[in-house]
C-alpha positions as CSV (number, residue, x, y, z in Angstrom):
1,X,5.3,9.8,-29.0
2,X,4.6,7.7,-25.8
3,X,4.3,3.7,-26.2
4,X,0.6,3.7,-25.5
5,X,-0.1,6.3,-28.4
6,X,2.2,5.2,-30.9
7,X,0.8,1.4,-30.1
8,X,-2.8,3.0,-30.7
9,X,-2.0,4.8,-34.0
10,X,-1.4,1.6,-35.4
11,X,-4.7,0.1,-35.4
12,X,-7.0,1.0,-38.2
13,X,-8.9,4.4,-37.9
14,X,-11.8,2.5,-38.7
15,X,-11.5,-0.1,-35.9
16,X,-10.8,2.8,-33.5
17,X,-13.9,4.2,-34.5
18,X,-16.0,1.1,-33.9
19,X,-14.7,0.0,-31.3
20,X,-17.8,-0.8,-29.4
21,X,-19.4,-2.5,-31.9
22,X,-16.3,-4.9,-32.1
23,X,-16.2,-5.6,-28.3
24,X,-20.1,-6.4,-28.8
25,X,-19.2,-8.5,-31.6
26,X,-16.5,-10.8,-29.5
27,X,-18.7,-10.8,-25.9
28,X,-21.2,-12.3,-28.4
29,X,-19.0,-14.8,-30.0
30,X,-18.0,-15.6,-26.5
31,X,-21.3,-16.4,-24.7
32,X,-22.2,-18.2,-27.8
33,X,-19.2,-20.5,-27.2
34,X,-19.9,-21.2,-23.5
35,X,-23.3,-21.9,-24.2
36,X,-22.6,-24.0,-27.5
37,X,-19.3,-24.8,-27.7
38,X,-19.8,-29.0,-27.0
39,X,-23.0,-29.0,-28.3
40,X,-23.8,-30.4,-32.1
41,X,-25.4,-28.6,-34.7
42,X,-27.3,-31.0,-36.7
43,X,-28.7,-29.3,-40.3
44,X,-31.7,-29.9,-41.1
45,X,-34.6,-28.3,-42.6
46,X,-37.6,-27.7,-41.0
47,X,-38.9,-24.0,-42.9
48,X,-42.9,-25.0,-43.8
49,X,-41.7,-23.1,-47.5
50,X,-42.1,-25.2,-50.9
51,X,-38.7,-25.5,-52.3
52,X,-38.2,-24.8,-56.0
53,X,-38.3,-27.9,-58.1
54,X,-34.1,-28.8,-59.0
55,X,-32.7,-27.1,-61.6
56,X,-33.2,-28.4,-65.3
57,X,-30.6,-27.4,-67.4
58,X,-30.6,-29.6,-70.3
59,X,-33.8,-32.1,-71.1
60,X,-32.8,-34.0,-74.0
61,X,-35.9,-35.4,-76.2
62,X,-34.8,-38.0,-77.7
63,X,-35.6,-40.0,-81.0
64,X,-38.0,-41.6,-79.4
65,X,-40.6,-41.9,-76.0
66,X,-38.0,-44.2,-74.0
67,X,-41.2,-45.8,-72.4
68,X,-42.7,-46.6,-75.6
69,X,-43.7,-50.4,-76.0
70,X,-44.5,-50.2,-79.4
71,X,-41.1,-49.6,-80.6
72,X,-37.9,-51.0,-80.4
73,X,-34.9,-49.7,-78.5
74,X,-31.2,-49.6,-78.3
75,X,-29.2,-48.6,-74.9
76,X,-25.4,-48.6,-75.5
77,X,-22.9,-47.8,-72.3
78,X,-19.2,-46.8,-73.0
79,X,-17.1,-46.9,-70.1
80,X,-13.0,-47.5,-69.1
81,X,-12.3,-51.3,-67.4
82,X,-10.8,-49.8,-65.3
83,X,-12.7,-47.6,-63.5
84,X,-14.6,-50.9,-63.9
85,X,-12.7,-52.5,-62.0
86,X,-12.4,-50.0,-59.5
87,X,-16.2,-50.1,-58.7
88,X,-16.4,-54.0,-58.5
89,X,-13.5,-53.5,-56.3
90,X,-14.7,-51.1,-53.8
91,X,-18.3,-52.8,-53.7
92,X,-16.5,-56.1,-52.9
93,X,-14.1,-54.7,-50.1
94,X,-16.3,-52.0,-48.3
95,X,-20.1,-52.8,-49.5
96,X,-20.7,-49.3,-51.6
97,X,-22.1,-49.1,-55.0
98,X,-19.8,-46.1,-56.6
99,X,-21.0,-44.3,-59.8
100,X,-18.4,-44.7,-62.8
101,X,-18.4,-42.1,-65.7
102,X,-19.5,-43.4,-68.7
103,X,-20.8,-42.7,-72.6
104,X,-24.4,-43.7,-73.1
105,X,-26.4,-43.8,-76.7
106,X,-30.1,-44.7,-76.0
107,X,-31.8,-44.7,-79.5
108,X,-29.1,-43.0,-81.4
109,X,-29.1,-40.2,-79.1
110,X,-25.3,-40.1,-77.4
111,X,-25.3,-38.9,-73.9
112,X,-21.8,-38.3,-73.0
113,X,-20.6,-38.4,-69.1
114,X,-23.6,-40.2,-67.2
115,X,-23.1,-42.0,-64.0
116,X,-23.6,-45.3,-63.8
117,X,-23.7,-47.9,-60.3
118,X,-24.7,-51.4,-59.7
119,X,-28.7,-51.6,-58.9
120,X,-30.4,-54.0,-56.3
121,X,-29.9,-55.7,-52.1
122,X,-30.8,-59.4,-52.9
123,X,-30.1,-59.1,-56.7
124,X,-26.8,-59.0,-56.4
125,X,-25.9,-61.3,-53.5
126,X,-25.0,-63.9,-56.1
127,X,-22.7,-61.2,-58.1
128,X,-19.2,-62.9,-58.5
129,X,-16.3,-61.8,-59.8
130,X,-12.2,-62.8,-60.1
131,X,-13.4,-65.6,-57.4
132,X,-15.2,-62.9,-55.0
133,X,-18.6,-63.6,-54.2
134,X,-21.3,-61.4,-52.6
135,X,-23.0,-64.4,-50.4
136,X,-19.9,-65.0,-48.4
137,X,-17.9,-62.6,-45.7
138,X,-16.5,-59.5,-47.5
139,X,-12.5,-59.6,-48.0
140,X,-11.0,-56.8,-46.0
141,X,-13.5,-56.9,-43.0
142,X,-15.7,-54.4,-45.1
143,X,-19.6,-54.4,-44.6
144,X,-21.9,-57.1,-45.9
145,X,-25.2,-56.0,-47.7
146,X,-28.0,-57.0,-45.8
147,X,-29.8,-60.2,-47.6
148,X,-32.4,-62.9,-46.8
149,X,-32.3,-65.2,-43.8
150,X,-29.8,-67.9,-42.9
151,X,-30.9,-70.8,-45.2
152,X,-33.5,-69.2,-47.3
153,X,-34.7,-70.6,-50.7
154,X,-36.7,-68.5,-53.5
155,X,-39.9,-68.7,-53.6
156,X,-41.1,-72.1,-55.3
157,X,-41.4,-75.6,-54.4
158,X,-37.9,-75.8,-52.3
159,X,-35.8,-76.6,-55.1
160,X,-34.4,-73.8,-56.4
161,X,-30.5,-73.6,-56.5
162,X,-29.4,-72.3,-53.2
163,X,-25.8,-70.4,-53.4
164,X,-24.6,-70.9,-56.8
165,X,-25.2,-74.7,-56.8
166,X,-26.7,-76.5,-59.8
167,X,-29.4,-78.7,-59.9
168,X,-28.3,-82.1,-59.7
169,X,-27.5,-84.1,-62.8
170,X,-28.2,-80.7,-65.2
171,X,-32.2,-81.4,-64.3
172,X,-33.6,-78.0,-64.0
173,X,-35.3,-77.4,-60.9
174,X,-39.3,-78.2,-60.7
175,X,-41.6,-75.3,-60.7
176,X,-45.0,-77.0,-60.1
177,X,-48.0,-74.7,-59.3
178,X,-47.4,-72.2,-62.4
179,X,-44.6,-70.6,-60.1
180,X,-42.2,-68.1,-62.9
181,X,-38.7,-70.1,-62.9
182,X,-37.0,-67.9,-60.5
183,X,-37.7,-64.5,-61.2
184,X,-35.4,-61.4,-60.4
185,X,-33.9,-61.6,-57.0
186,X,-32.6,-63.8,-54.9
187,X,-31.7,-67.1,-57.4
188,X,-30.2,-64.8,-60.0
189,X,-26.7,-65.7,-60.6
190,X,-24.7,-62.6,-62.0
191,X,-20.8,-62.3,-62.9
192,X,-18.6,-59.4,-62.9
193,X,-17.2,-60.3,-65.9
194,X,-20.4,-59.8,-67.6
195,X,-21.4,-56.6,-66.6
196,X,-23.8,-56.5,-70.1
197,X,-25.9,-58.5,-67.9
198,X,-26.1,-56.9,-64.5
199,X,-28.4,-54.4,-62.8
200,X,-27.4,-51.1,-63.6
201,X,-28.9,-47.2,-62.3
202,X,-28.3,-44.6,-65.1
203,X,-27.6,-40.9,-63.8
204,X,-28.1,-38.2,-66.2
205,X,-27.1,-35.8,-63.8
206,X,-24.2,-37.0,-61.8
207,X,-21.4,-35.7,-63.6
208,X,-23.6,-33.1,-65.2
209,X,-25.5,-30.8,-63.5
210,X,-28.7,-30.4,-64.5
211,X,-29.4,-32.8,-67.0
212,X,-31.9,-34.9,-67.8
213,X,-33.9,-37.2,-70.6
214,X,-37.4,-37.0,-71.1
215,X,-37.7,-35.6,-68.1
216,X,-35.6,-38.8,-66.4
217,X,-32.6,-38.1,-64.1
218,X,-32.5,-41.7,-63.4
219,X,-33.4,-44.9,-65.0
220,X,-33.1,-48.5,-63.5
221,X,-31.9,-51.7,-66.3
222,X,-32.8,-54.7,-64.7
223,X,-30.6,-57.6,-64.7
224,X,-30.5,-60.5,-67.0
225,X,-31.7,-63.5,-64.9
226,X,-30.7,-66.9,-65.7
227,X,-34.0,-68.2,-64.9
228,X,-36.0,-65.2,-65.9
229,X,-34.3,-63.1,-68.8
230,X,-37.0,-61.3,-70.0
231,X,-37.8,-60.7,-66.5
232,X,-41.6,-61.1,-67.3
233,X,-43.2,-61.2,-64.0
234,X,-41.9,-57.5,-62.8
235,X,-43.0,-56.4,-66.2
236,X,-46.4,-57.9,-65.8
237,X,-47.0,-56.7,-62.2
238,X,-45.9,-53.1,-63.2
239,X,-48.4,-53.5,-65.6
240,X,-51.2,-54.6,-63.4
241,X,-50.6,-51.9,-61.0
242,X,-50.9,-49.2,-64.0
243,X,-54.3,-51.0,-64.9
244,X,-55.7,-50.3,-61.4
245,X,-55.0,-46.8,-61.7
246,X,-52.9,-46.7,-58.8
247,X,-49.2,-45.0,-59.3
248,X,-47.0,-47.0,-60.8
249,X,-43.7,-47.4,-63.4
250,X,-43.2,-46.9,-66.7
251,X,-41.5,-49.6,-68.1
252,X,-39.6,-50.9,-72.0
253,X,-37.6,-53.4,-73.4
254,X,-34.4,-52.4,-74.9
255,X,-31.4,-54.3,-76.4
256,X,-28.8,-53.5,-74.1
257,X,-24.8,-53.2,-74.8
258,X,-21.6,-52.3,-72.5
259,X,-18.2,-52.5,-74.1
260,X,-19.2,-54.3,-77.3
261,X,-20.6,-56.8,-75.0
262,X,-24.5,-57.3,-75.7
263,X,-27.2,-58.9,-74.1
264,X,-30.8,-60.3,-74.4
265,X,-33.2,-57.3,-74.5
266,X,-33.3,-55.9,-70.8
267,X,-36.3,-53.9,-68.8
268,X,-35.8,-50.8,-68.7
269,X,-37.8,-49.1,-65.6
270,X,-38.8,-45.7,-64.8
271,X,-37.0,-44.5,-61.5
272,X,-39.0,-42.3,-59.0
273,X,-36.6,-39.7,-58.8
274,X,-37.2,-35.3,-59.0
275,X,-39.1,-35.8,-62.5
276,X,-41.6,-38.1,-61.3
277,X,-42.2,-36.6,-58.4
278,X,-43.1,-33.5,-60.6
279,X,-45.4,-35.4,-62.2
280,X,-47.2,-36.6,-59.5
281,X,-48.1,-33.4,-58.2
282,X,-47.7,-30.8,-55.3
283,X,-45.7,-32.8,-53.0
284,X,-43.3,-34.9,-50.7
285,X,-41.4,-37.7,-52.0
286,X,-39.8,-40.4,-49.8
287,X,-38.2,-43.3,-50.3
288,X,-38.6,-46.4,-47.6
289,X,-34.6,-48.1,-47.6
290,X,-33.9,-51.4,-47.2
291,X,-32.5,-51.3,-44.1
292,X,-34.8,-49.0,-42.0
293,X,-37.6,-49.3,-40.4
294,X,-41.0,-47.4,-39.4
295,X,-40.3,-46.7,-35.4
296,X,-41.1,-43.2,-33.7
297,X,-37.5,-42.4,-32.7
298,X,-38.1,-38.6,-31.5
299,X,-38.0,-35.7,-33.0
300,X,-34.6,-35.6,-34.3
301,X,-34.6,-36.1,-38.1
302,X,-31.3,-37.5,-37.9
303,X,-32.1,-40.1,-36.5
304,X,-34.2,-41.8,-39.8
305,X,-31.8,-41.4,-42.2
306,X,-31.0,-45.2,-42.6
307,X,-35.5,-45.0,-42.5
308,X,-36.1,-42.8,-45.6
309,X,-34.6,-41.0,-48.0
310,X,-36.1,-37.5,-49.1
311,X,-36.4,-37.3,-53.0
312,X,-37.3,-34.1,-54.2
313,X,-37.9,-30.3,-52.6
314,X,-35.4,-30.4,-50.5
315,X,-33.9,-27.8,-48.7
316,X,-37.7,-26.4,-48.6
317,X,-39.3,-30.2,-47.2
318,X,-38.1,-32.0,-44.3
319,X,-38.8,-35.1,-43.0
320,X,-41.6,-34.0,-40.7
321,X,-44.7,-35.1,-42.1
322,X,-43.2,-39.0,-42.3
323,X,-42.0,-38.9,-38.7
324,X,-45.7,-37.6,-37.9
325,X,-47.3,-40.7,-39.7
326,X,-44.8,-43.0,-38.0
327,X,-45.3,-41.5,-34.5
328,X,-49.1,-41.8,-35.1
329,X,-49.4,-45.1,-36.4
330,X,-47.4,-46.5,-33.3
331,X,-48.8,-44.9,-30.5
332,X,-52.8,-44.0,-31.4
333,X,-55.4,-46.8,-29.6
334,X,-57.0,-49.1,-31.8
335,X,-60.1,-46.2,-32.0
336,X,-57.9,-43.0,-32.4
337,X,-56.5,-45.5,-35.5
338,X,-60.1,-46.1,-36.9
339,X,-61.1,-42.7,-36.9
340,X,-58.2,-40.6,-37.9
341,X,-56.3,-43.0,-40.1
342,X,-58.5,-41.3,-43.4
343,X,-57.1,-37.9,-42.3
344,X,-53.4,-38.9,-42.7
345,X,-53.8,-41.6,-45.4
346,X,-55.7,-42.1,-48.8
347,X,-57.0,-45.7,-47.3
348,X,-59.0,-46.3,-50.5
349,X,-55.5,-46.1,-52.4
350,X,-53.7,-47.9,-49.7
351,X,-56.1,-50.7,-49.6
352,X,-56.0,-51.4,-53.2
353,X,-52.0,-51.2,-52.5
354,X,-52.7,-54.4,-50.5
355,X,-54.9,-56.0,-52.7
356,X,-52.5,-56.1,-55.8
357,X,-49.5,-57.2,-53.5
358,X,-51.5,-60.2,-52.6
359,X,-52.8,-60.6,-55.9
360,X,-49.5,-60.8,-57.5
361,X,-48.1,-62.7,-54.7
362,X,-45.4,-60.5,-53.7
363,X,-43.6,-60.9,-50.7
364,X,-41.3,-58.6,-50.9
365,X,-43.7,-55.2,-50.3
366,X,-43.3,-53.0,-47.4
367,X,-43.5,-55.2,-45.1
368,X,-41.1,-57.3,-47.0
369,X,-37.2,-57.9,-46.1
370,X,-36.4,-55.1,-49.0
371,X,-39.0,-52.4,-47.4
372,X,-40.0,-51.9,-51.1
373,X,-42.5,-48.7,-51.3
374,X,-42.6,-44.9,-52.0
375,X,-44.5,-42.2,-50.0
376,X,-46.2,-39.6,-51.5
377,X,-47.2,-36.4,-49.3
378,X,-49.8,-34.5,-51.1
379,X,-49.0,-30.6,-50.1
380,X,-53.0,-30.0,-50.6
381,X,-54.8,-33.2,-49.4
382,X,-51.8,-33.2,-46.0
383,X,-51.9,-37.1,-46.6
384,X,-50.0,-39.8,-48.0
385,X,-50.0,-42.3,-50.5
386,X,-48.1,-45.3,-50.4
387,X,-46.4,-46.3,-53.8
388,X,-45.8,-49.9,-55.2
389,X,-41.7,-50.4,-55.7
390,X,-39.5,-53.0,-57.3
391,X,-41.7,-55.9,-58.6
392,X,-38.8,-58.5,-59.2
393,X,-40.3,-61.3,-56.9
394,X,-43.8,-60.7,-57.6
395,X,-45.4,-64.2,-59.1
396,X,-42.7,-66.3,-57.5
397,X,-45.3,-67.5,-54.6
398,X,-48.1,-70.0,-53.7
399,X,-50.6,-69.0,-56.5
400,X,-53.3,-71.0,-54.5
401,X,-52.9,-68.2,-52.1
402,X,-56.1,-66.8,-50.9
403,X,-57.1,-63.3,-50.2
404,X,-56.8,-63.6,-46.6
405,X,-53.5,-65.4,-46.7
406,X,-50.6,-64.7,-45.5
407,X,-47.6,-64.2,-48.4
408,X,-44.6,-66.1,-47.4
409,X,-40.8,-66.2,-48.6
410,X,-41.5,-69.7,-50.1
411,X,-42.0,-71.0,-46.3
412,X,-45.6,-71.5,-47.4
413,X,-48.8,-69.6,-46.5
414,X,-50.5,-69.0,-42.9
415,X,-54.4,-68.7,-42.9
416,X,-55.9,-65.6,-40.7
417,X,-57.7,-66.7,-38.4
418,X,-56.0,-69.7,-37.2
419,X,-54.6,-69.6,-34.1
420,X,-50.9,-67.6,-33.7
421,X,-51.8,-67.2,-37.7
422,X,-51.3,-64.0,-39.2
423,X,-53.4,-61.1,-40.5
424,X,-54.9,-61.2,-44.0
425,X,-52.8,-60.6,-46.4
426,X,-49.3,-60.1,-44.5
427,X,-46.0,-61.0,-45.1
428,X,-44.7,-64.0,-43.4
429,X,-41.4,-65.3,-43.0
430,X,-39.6,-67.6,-40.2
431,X,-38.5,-65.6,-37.2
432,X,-35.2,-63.3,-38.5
433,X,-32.0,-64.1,-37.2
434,X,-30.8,-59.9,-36.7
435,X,-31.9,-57.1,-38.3
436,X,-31.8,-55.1,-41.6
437,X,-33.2,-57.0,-44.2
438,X,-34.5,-59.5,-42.2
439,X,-37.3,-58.1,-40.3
440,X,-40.4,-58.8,-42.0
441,X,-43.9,-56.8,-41.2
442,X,-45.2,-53.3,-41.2
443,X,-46.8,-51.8,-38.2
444,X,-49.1,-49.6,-41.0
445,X,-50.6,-52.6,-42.9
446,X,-50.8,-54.4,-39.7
447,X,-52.9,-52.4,-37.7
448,X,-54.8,-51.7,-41.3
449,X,-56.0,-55.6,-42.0
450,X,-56.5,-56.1,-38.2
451,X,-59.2,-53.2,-38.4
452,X,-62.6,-54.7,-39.4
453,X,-63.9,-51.5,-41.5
454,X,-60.5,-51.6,-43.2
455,X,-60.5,-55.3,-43.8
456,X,-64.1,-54.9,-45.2
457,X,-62.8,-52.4,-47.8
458,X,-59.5,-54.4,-48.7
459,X,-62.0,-57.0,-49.7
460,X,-64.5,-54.8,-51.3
461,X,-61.3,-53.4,-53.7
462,X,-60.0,-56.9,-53.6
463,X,-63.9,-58.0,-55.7
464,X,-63.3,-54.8,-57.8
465,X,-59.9,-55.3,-58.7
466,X,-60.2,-59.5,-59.5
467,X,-63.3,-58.4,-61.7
468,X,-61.0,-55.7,-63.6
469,X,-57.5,-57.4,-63.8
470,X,-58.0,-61.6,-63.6
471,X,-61.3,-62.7,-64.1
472,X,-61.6,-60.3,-67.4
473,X,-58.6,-61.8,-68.7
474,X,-57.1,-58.7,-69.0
475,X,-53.8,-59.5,-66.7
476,X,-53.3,-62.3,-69.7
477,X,-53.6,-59.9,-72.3
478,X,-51.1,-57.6,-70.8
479,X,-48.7,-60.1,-70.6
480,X,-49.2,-60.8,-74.6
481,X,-48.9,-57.2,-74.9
482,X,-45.1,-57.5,-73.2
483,X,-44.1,-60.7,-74.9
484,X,-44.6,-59.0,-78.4
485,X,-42.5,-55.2,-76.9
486,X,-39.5,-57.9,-76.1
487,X,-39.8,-59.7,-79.4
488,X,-39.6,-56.2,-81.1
489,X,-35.6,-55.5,-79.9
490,X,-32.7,-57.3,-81.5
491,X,-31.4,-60.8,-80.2
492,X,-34.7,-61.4,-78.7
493,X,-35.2,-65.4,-78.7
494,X,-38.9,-66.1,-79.0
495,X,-38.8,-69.7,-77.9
496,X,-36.9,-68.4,-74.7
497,X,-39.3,-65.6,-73.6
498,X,-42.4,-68.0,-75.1
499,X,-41.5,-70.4,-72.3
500,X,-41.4,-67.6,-69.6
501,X,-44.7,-66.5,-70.5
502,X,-46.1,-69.8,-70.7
503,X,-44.9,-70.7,-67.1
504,X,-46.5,-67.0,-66.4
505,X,-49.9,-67.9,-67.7
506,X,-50.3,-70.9,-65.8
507,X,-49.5,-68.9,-62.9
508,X,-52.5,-66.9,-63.7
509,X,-54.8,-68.9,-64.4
510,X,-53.8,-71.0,-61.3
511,X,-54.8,-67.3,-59.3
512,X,-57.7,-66.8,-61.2
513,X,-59.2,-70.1,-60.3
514,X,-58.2,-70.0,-56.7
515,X,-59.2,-66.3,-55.8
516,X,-62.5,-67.3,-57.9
517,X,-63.8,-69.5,-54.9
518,X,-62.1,-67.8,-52.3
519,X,-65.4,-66.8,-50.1
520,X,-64.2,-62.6,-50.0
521,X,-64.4,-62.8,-53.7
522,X,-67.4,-65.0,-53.9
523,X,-69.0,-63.5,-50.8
């Protein structure tokens, strides 16, 4: 047999057979690699289709509604020191907060192999451990979480302890002007080698697929403050924000154990994760992160990862409908933003967002240094909600603030209308030295106070919401409602948690007074 025929018998009768198909196939392959070859495929999604809600596998019940204030509770975490160690480790050198595997009993329920991560920016910027310390370079060269401005105090009167450093002679620092001693951010002084008392996520689901309590796949523990233990004032405020019928957290008090080591009760806080977003509705969940912004960058979605993070349908949701808002809100003319604004945004909602921000004197909202808020894209109505987030600073400001005041970082207040003053109700902060963390304002509830049909309705919700939560006394009777849910769990100290509420109640009576004759109230 020649060469050519013997050479052709050995290639597969099949291939012989299809031969065209196959020289169709590589031509194909071939223009696709000239054309493509050094470009970059970037996957995303961008199919209009609703994505399936993520698999539930398991949804433990429970002995009891985890969220119930009535009741007491008991949280117990299992894990090894060492992987332990490993975490603090890696968050020390490089920056990232790694999940460990641990056991977890919540109300005699044992939930074996949940994840479990350190929780919180400015929160743990005092975390030490084994002579590390978050507030000063990284060993290693590793990254830095982004934190307040050079030099900046917590809210108060100045004289809070700045970097770990006592007040002089033991004398605890002075409050004056019913401001909560400290609160749950920046302040806090946290040690690794008391990890009973740190900020803590609990994942259901990261080692096991599927799973989830009560319809949780996360829940938040919020650190034991030195100044604040019972960490009153982000209990109260999630409270408020529930009262005004606007979304909001559920919250409980729970003793709280790791490794035999056991703390004064802790807040427990619902985390807006696939479950809640279920609950909500038909929609788009996002969550604004710390270090992004709210900038039209084009078209590629890529390009707002560090902005938002998508929380549930995805693979069936993109990241469309947010860059649409952003791109909106930055380029439409003052008149395109007064008329088309109620299209893409429940105002009402958003305006009432604003109110209790100011209210509670929180600086740290969206337009504050954490970005702190949810966005809620309702699938029917094609237009978002904005969603109050992480309440740990709220009540730590000027409570003579009025309703047109600026909220500051403890810098003081700016009144709007004064010349080079800010808008009602904005966040204000001494010019940042970089980026991340730093940059203050929010081009959405700029443009939304410096509008004077918008302005008119923050105030009109501002009257509503004054009449329903302060002057009604019902902000005070929440808080009595918290104090007895903490004095229900075990090594609760009543004269401790008295005091915090005490300092609280000053705090708002001090509002109620001031807002009282504050001419938008009064008219």
């Amino acid at each position: 047999m020649a060469p050519s025929k013997r050479l052709k018998h050995r290639i597969p009768v099949k291939l012989r057979h299809n031969w065209k198909l196959v020289a169709l196939c590589v031509a194909f392959l071939a223009a696709c690699w000239g054309v493509f070859g050094s470009g970059t495929i970037r996957p995303y999604v961008t199919s209009a289709q609703a994505a399936e809600a993520g698999t539930v596998i398991t949804d433990l019940t429970g002995t009891k509604d985890l969220f119930d204030p009535s009741v007491a509770h008991e949280v117990t975490l299992t894990f090894a020191d060492a992987a332990y160690e490993d975490m603090l480790n890696e968050y020390f050198k490089e920056g990232e907060k790694e999940y460990v595997e641990a056991d977890l009993t919540v109300d005699g329920t044992r939930i074996p192999s949940v994840g479990v991560r350190l929780k919180g920016n400015s929160t743990l910027m005092s975390l030490t451990w084994k002579g590390q310390s978050k507030r000063r370079s990284v060993p290693g060269g590793g990254r830095q979480p982004a934190g307040p401005p050079e030099g900046f105090r917590p809210p108060g009167d100045g004289q809070q302890p700045v970097d770990g450093q006592q007040p002089v002679d033991g004398q605890q620092p002075q409050q004056g002007n019913g401001r909560p001693r400290g609160g749950g951010g920046f302040g806090v002084s946290l040690k690794g080698e008391e990890p009973e008392n740190l900020p803590w996520l609990i994942s259901f689901d990261e080692f096991v697929e599927g799973r989830r309590y009560q319809g949780h796949s996360q829940v938040a523990v919020r650190p034991a403050a030195t100044a604040s233990p019972a960490m009153l004032n982000e209990a109260l405020g999630i409270a408020m924000v529930g009262a005004s019928d606007e979304p909001t957290q559920r919250s409980a008090y729970s003793s709280f154990t790791v490794n035999g080591r056991s703390s004064a009760p802790r807040l427990l806080v619902e985390y807006l994760d696939e479950g809640y977003a279920e609950r909500l509705g038909d929609g788009v969940l996002y969550k604004s992160l710390a270090g992004g912004g709210f900038s039209y960058k084009g078209e590629d979605q890529t390009g707002y990862t560090t902005d938002f993070k998508q929380i549930n349908k995805v693979g069936g949701k993109d990241l469309q409908p947010v860059i649409d808002l952003v791109k909106w809100v930055n380029a439409a003319s003052d008149a395109e933003f007064a008329e088309g604004l109620a299209e893409r945004l429940d105002v009402e909602s958003f305006a009432r967002y604003l109110v209790l921000q100011n209210m509670m004197v929180n600086f740290d909202d969206m337009a504050g240094p954490g970005r702190n808020y949810y966005l809620w894209y309702d699938l029917d109505s094609e237009r978002f909600t904005v969603i109050t987030w992480d309440l740990n600073l709220a009540f730590n400001g000027d409570a003579e603030s009025g309703v047109n005041d600026a909220i500051g970082m403890g810098f003081g207040r700016g009144r709007a209308g004064q010349q080079g003053g800010p808008q009602a109700g904005l966040t204000q902060a001494e010019p940042p030295q970089g980026g991340g963390m730093n940059r203050m304002g929010h081009p959405l509830k700029e443009r939304f106070l410096a509008n004077a049909t918008f302005k008119k309705m923050y105030e009109e919700q501002y009257r509503a919401l004054y009449a329903k939560l302060l002057s009604s006394g019902a902000a005070s009777r929440l808080l009595d409602e918290l104090v007895a849910s903490y004095e229900l769990n075990e090594r609760a100290d009543p004269a401790e948690v008295g005091e915090e509420a005490k300092t609280l109640r000053t705090f708002l009576r001090t509002r109620t007074e001031t807002l009282g004759s504050d001419k938008a109230i009064t008219g």
